[in-house]
C-alpha positions as CSV (number, residue, x, y, z in Angstrom):
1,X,0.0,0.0,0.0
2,X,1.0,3.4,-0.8
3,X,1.6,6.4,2.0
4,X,2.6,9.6,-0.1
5,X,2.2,12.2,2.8
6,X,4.6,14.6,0.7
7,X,3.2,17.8,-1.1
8,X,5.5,19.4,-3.3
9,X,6.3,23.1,-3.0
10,X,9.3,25.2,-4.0
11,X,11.1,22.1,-5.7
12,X,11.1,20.0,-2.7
13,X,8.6,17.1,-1.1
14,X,7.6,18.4,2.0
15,X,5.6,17.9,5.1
16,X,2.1,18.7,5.8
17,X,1.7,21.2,8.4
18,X,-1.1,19.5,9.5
19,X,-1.8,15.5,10.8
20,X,-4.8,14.1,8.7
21,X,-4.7,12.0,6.5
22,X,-7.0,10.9,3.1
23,X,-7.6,7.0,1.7
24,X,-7.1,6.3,-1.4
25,X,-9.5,3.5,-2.7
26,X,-9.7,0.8,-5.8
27,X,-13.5,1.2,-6.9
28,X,-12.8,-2.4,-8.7
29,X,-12.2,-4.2,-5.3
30,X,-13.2,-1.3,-2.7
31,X,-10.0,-1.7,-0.7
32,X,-7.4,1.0,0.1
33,X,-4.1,0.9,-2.0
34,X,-2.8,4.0,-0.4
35,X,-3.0,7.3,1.6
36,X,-2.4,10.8,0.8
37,X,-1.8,14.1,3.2
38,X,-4.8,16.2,4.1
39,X,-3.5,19.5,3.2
40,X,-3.9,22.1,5.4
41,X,-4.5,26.3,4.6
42,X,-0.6,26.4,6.2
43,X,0.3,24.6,2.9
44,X,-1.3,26.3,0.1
45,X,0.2,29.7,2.0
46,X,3.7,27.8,1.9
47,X,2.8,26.6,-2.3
48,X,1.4,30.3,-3.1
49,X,4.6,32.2,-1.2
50,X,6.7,30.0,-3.5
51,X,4.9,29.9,-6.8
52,X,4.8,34.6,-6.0
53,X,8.7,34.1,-5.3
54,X,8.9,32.2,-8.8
55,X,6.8,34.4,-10.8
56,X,9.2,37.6,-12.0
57,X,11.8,35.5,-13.7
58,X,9.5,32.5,-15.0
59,X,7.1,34.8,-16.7
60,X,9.9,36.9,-18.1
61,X,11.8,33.6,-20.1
62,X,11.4,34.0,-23.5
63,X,9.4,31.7,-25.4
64,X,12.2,29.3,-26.5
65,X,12.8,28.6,-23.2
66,X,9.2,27.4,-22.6
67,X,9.2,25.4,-25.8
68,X,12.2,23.6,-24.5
69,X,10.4,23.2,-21.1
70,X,7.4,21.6,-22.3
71,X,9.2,19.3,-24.8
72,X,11.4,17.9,-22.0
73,X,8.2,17.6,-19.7
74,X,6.3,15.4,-22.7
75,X,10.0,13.4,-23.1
76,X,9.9,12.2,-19.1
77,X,6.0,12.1,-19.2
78,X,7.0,9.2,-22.1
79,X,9.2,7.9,-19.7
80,X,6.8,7.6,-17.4
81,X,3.5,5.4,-19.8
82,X,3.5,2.3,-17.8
83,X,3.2,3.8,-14.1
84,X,0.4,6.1,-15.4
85,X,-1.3,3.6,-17.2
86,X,-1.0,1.8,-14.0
87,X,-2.0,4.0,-11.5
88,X,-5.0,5.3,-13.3
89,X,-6.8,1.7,-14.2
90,X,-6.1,1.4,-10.4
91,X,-7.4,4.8,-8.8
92,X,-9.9,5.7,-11.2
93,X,-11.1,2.4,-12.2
94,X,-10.6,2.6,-15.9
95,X,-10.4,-0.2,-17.7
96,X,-6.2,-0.6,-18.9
97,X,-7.2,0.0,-22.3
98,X,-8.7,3.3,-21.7
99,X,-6.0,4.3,-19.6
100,X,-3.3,3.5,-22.1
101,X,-5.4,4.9,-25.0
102,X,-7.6,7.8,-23.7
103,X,-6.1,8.8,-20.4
104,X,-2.5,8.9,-20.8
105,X,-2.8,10.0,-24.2
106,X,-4.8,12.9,-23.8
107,X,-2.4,14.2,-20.9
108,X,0.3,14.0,-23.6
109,X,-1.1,15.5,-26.2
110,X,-1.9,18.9,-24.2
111,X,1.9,19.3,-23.6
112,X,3.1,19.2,-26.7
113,X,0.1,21.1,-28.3
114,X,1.0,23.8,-26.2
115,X,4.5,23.9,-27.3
116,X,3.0,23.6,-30.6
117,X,0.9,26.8,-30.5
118,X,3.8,28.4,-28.4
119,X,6.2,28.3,-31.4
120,X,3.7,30.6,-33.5
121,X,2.1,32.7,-30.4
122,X,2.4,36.3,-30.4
123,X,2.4,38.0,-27.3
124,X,2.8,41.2,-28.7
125,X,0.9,43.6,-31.2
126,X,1.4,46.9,-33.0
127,X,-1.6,49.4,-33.3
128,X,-0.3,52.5,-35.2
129,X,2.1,54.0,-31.8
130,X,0.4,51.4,-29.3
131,X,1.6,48.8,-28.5
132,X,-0.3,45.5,-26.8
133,X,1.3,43.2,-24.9
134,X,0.0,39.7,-23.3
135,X,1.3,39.6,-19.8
136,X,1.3,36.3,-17.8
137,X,-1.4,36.4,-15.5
138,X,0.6,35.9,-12.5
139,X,-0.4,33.0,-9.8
140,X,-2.3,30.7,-10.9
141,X,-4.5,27.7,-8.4
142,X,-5.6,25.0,-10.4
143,X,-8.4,22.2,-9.1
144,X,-9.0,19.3,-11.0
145,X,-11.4,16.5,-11.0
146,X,-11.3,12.9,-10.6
147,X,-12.8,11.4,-13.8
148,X,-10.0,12.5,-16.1
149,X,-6.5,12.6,-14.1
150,X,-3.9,13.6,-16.7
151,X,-6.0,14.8,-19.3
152,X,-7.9,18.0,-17.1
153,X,-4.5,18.8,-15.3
154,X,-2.6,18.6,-18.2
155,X,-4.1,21.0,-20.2
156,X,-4.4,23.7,-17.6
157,X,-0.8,22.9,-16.6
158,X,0.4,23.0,-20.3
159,X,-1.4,26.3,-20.9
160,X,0.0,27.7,-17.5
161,X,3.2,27.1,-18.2
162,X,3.1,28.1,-22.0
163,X,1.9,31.4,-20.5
164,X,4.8,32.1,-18.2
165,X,2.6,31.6,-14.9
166,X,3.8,29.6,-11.7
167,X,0.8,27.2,-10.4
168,X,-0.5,25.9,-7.3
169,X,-2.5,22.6,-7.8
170,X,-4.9,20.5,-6.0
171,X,-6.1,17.7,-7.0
172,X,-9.1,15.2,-7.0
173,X,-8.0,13.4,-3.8
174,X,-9.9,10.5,-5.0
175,X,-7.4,10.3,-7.5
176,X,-4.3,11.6,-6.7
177,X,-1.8,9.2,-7.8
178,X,-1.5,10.1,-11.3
179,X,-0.7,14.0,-10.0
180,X,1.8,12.9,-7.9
181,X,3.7,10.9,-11.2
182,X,3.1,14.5,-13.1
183,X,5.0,16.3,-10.2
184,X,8.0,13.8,-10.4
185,X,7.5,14.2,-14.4
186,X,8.5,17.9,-13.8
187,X,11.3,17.5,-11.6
188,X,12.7,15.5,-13.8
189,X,12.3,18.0,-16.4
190,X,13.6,20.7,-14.6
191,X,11.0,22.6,-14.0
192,X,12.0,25.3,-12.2
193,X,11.5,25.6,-8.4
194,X,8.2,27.3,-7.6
195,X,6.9,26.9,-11.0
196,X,5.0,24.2,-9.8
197,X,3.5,23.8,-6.3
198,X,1.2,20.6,-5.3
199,X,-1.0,20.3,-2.3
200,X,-2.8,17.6,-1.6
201,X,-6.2,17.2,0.1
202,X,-10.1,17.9,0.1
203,X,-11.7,20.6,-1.9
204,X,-13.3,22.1,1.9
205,X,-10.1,22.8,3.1
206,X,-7.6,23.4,0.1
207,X,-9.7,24.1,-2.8
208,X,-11.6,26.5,-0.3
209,X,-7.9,28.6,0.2
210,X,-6.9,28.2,-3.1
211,X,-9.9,29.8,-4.1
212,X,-10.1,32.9,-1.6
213,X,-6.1,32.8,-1.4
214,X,-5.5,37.1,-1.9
215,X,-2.0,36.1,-3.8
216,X,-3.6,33.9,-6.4
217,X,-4.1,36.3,-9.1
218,X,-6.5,33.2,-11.3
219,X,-8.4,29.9,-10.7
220,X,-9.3,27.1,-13.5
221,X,-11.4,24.7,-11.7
222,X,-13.0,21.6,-13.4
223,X,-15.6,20.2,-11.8
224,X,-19.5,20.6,-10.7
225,X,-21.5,23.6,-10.9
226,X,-22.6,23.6,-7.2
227,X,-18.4,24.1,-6.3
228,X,-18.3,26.1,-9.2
229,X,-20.5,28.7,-7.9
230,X,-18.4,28.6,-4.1
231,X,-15.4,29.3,-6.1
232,X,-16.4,32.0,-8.0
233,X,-18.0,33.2,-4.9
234,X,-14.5,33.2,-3.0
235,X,-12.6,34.4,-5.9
236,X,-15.5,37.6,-5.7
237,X,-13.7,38.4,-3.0
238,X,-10.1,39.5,-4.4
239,X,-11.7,40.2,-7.7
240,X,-9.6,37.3,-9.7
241,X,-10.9,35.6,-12.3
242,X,-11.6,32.5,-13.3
243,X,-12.1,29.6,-15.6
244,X,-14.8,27.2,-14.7
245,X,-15.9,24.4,-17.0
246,X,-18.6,22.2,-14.8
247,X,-21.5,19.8,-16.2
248,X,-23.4,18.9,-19.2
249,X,-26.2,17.6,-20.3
250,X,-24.9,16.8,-23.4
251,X,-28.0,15.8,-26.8
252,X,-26.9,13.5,-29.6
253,X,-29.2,13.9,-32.5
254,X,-29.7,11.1,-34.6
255,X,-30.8,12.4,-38.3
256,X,-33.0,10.3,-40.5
257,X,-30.7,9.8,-43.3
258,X,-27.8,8.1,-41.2
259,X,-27.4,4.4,-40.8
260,X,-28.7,3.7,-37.6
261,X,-27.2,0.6,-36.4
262,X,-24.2,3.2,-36.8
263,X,-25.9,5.8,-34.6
264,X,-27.0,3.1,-31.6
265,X,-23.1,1.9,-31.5
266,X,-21.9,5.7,-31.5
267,X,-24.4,6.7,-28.8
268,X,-24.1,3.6,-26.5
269,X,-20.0,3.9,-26.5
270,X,-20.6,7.6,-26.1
271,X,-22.6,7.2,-23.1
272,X,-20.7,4.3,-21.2
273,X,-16.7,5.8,-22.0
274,X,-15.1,6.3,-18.6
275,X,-18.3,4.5,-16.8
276,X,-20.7,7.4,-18.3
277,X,-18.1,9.8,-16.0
278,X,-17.5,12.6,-18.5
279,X,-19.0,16.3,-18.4
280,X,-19.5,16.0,-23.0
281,X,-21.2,12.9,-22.4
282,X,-24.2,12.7,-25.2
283,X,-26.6,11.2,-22.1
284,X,-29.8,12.7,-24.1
285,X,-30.2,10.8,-27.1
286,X,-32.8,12.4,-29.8
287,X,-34.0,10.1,-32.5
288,X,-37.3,11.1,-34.8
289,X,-40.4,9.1,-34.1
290,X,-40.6,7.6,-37.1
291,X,-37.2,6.2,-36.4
292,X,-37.6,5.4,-32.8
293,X,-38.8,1.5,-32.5
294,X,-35.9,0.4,-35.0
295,X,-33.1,2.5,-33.0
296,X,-34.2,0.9,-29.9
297,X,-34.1,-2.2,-31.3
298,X,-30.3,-1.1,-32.4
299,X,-29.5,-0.2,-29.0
300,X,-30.8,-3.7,-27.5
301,X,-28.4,-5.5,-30.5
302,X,-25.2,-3.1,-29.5
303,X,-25.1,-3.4,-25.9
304,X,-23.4,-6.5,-25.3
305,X,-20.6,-5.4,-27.6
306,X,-19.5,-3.0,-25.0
307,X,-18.9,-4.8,-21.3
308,X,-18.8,-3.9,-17.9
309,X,-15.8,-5.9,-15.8
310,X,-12.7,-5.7,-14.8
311,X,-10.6,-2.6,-15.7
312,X,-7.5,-5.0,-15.8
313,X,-9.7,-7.5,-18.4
314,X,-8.5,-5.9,-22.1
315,X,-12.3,-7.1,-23.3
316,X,-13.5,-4.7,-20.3
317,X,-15.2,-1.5,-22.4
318,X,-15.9,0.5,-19.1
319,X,-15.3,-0.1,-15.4
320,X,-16.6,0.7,-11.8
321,X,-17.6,4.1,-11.2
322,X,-14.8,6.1,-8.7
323,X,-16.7,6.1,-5.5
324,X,-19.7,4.5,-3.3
325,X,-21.0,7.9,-3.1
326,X,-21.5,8.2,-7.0
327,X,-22.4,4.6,-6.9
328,X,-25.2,5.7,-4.8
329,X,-25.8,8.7,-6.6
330,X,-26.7,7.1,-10.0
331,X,-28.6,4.3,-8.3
332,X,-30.8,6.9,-7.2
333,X,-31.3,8.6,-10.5
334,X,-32.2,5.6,-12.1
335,X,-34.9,4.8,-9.5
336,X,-35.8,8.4,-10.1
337,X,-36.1,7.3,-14.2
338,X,-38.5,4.7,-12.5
339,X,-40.6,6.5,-10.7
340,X,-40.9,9.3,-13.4
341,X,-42.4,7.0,-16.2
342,X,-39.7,6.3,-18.4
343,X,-39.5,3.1,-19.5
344,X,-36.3,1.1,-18.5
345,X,-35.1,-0.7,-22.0
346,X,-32.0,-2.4,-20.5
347,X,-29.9,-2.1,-16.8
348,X,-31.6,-0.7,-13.8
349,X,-30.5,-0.8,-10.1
350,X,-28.1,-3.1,-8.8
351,X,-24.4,-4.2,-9.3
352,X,-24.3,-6.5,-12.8
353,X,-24.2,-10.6,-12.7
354,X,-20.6,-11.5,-11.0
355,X,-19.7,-8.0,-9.9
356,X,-20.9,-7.8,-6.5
357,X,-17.4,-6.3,-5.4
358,X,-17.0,-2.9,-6.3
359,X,-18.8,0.2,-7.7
360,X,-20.2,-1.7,-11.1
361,X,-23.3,-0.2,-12.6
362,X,-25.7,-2.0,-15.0
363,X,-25.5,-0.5,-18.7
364,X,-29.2,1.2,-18.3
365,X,-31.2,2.8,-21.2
366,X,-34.5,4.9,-20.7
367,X,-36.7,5.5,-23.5
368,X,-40.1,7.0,-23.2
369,X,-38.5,9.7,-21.8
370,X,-39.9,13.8,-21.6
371,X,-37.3,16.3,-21.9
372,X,-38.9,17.6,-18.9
373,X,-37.7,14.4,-16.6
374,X,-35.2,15.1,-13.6
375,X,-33.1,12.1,-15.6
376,X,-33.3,14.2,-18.9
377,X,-32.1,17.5,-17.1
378,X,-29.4,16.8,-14.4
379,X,-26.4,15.9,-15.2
380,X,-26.3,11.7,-13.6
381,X,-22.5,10.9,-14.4
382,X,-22.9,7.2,-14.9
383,X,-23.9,4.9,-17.9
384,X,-27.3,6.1,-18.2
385,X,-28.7,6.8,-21.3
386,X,-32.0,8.6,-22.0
387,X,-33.9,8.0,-25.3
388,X,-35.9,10.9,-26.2
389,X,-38.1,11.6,-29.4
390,X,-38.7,14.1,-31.9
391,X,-41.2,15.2,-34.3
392,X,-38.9,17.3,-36.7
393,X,-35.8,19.5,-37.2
394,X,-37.0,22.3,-35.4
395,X,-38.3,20.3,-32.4
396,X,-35.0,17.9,-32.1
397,X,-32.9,21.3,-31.9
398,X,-35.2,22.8,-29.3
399,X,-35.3,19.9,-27.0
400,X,-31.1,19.8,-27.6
401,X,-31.5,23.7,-26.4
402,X,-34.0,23.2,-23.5
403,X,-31.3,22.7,-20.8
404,X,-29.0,24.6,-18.4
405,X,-25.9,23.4,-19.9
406,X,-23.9,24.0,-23.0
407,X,-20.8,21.8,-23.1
408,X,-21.2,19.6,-26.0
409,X,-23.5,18.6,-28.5
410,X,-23.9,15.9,-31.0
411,X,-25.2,15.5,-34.4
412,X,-25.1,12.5,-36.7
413,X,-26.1,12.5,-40.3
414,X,-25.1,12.5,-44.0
415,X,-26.7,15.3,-45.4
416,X,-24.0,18.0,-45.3
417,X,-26.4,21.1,-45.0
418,X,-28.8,19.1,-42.4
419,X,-25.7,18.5,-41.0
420,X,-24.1,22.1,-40.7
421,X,-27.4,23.7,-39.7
422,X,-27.7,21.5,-36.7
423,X,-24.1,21.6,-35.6
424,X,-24.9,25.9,-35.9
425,X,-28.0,25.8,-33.8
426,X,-27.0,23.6,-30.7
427,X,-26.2,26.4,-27.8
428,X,-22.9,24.5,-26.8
429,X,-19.2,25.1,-26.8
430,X,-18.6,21.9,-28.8
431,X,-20.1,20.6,-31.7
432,X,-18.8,16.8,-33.2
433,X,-20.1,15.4,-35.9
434,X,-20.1,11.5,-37.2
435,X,-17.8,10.4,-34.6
436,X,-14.4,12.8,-36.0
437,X,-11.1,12.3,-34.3
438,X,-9.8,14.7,-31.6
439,X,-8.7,17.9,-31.9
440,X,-6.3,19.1,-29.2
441,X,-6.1,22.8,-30.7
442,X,-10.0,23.1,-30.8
443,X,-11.1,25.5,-27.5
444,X,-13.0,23.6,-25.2
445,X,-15.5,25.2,-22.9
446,X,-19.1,25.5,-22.6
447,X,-22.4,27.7,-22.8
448,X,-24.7,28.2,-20.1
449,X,-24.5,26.9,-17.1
450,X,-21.2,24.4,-18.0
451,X,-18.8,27.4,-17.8
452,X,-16.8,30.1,-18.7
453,X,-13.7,30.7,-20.3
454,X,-11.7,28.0,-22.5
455,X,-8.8,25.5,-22.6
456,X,-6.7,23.4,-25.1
457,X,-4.5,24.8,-27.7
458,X,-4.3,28.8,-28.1
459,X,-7.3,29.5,-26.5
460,X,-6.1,28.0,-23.6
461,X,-3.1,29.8,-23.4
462,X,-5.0,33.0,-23.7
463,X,-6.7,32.4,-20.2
464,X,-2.9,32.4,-18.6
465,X,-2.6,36.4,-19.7
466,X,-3.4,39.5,-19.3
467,X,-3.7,42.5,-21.4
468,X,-1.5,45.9,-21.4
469,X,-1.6,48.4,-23.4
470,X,1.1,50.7,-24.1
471,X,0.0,53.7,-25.4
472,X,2.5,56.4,-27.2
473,X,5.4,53.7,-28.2
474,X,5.6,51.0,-30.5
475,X,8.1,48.0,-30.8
């Protein structure tokens, strides 16, 4: 069993000022592999005086510098693919595949896309005898969730750092393993000391001072609205600003004209990725009426091809969920589906046949389902799909709209124009269409109620800076 009681602050693993200490548990088997410090308000002060200390010189190298820093970071993060892969099949329950393909990938790919965009960022601009300037931001506290360890830290850390701004970062400490790796990544790398601060521990006690911290000059947080709202409360206080991107109640609109044994596959392996655990997740799934009974029947025929089991089995699709608490959470939502009148086409409560160990979830699909259902409107976060139906274009693209969030939408189709005018109409901050393959320079962010600000590629670079303007000289 792991004891990592270490955070690391000014270049150094160092003591908690304070004696509590966090489990770390395997959702597969529900037993601890490890503990973690509980941070205390002492620590972030420490991580924040060091991060300040680091500040005038980091955000004064020149961009070659960084280029080279993020280059030797994604060399040791290389290094590094087994133990990640490792750790995060173990704390976040994702099946080993997943971890190896999605997870460790994505943290990857933000690195050197930010040393990608770096190379051809301007920072500053020439407006007849003004000129502008883009001015690191200063300190930066970062809090990330559990459901996507590298990928979430990794693209605010890549984006800090393109940007010239020393971070403090806390987080998920139900899975803080695959941080801990990132921090010996940087060392490694030679990161320079105070550039990167981490502090362990819950999101009441170090989240909260990160948040309200007066020498924290910006806070990207990933995570739900309800500790969005606290953080943007706390940050009120100093007037920073920050980046939030929280839940979604992602649609998927199937069009007539596409195949749609194609569309059940896409929309079943859309829900249950990552155990139905991701904010873009398509978890409102729009078919026409005319199309419904055979898209059900398309759904019932794909299911099996994507298991629930072991995240160690290679045939394992997707795993326990992280915690009992969101077992329990999506066990009541889909009593909640029950009690509403939605009819329950596959799943249901309960652990699945030979999984009584662990935080398993049946595969469950609702169809039958109103728009105006609590199961159709709050974001679940688990593999629960709702199947809703629509008389025509104009009614599929206002149910899509009839929602808090904004994070992602869907469309699926081969009519080009259909297509397009869908993809325009759906109030989100990203639109993906027949399944295309990632885009790590794309923005990613969301309308509504999912968020502000963005991240990934330029645009996340852009939330690292400020703007001067220097009025009367040009350069």
């Amino acid at each position: 069993m792991r004891s990592d009681l270490l955070h690391y602050i000014n270049g150094e693993w160092t003591e908690s000022s304070g004696k509590d200490t966090i489990e770390v548990i395997n959702p597969a088997t529900e037993e601890v592999i490890g503990t973690i410090s509980n941070g205390t308000k002492e620590d972030v002060d420490r991580a924040v005086k060091a991060a300040r200390a680091a500040f005038p010189h980091f955000s004064q190298t020149s961009k070659s510098d960084r280029i080279d820093l993020l280059h030797r970071i994604a060399e040791e993060y290389e290094k590094r693919k087994d133990d990640f892969v490792e750790m995060i099949t173990q704390e976040l329950g994702a099946p080993v595949k997943m971890s190896n393909k999605v997870h460790y990938n994505m943290g990857l790919s933000h690195f050197k896309e930010a040393a990608k965009q770096l190379d051809t960022f301007e920072f500053t601009e020439n407006r007849g005898s003004t000129l502008i300037r883009k001015e690191s931001i200063g300190v930066s506290g970062l809090i990330t969730p559990w459901n996507f360890p590298t990928n979430q830290t990794s693209t605010k850390l890549a984006s800090a750092f393109a940007a010239g701004s020393p971070v403090v970062l806390k987080p998920s400490e139900l899975t803080p393993y695959a941080a801990i790796i990132l921090a010996e990544v940087f060392e490694a790398a030679g990161v320079p000391k105070g550039v990167f601060n981490l502090v362990n521990g819950s999101g009441e006690t170090v989240g909260d001072a990160i948040s309200s911290h007066p020498d924290i000059d910006f806070v990207s947080f990933t995570g739900s609205g309800a500790v969005g709202q606290k953080i943007s409360e706390n940050a009120a206080k100093t007037v920073k600003r920050v980046a939030l991107e929280l839940g979604g109640k992602s649609p998927l609109i199937v069009l007539d004209d596409y195949d749609v044994k194609k569309a059940a596959k896409i929309a079943v392996s859309n829900v249950l990725a990552n155990s139905g655990q991701v904010c873009t997740a398509a978890t409102r799934t729009l078919v026409s009426k005319a199309k419904h009974d055979e898209f059900v029947e398309a759904v019932k025929e794909v299911l099996p091809k994507f298991p629930v089991g072991d995240p160690r089995d290679e045939n394992t699709f997707y795993g326990p969920l992280v915690a009992e608490k969101q077992y329990d959470r999506v066990q009541d939502y889909i009593k909640k589906g029950e009690e509403e009148g939605a009819t329950l086409l596959a799943g249901g409560t309960g652990k699945p046949e030979g999984l009584e160990k662990g935080y398993y979830v049946k595969p469950t699909v609702f169809t039958n389902v109103n728009n105006d259902m609590v199961i159709a409107r709050e974001e679940i976060f688990g593999p629960v799909m709702s199947i809703i139906t629509y008389d025509d274009l104009e009614d599929a693209i206002r149910i899509a709209n009839d929602t808090i969030y904004g994070l992602a939408g869907y469309v699926v189709g081969d009519d080009p124009k259909t297509v397009e005018y869908v993809a325009s109409s759906i109030r989100a901050g990203r639109i993906s269409i027949n399944t295309p393959p990632a885009d790590f320079s794309a923005p990613f962010g969301g309308y509504k109620q999912s968020g502000i600000g963005r991240e990934w590629g330029d645009y996340g670079i852009e939330e690292y800076l400020e703007i001067k303007s220097v009025v009367g000289m040009s350069s």
